[in-house]
N, C-alpha and C positions, 0 to 999 in steps of 0.2 A: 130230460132236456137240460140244455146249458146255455145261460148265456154268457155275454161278454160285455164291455164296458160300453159296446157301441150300440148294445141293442140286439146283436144279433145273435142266431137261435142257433143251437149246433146240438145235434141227435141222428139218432139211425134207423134203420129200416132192415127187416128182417126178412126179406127179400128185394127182387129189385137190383138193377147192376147190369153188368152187362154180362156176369155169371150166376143172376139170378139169385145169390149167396147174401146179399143185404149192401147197403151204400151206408156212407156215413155225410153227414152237408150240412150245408150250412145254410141258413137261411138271413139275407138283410134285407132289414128294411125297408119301406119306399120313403119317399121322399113326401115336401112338400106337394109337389105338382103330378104324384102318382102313388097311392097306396098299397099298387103292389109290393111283393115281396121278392126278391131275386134267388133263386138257388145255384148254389155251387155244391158239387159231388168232391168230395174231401178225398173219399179212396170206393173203391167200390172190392167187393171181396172177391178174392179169383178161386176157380176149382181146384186150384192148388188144395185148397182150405190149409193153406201156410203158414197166414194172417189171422184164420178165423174164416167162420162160415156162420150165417144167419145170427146176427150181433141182436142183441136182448138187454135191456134193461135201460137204453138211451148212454148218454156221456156223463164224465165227470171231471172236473178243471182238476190237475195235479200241479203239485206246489209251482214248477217252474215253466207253465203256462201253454204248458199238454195236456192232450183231452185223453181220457183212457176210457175204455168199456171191456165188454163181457163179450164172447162169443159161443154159445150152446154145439158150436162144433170145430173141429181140427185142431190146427197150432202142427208147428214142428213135429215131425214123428206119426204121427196121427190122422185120420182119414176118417173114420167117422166116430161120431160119440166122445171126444174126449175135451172140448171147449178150449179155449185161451183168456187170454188177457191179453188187449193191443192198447198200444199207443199211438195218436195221431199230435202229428203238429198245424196247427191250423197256420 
């Protein structure tokens, strides 16, 4: 998990999507008058597995204020077994 200066939570899910392949979101805060928390889906992973497929190990802030992870399958060229590394811009 990651957060950010505002509080809010940003990690993945290893399944989940709308191709089942894992999402990435973010989560803020509530407020004074509601303790919920809001989610927004940052990317969700396609059966391309272009992007990555079933992301593993949560996020990590990179220097110029991108969130990068892990994914246990696809990436460019590849279709099963071979992982990537993505980038997301929140």
């Amino acid at each position: 998990m990651a957060f950010d200066s505002k509080d809010n939570l940003y990690s993945t899910t290893n399944r989940g999507g709308e191709a089942q392949g894992g999402i990435a979101f973010r989560l803020k805060p509530g407020t004074e008058n509601s303790t919920s928390w809001t989610e927004t889906v940052l990317h969700w992973f396609p059966k391309t597995k272009k992007d990555g497929f079933d992301p593993i190990g949560g996020l990590t802030w990179g220097k110029w204020g991108e969130l990068y992870g892990v994914a246990s399958e696809g990436g460019i060229g590849c279709q099963t077994g071979c992982g990537t590394v993505f980038v997301i811009s929140p």
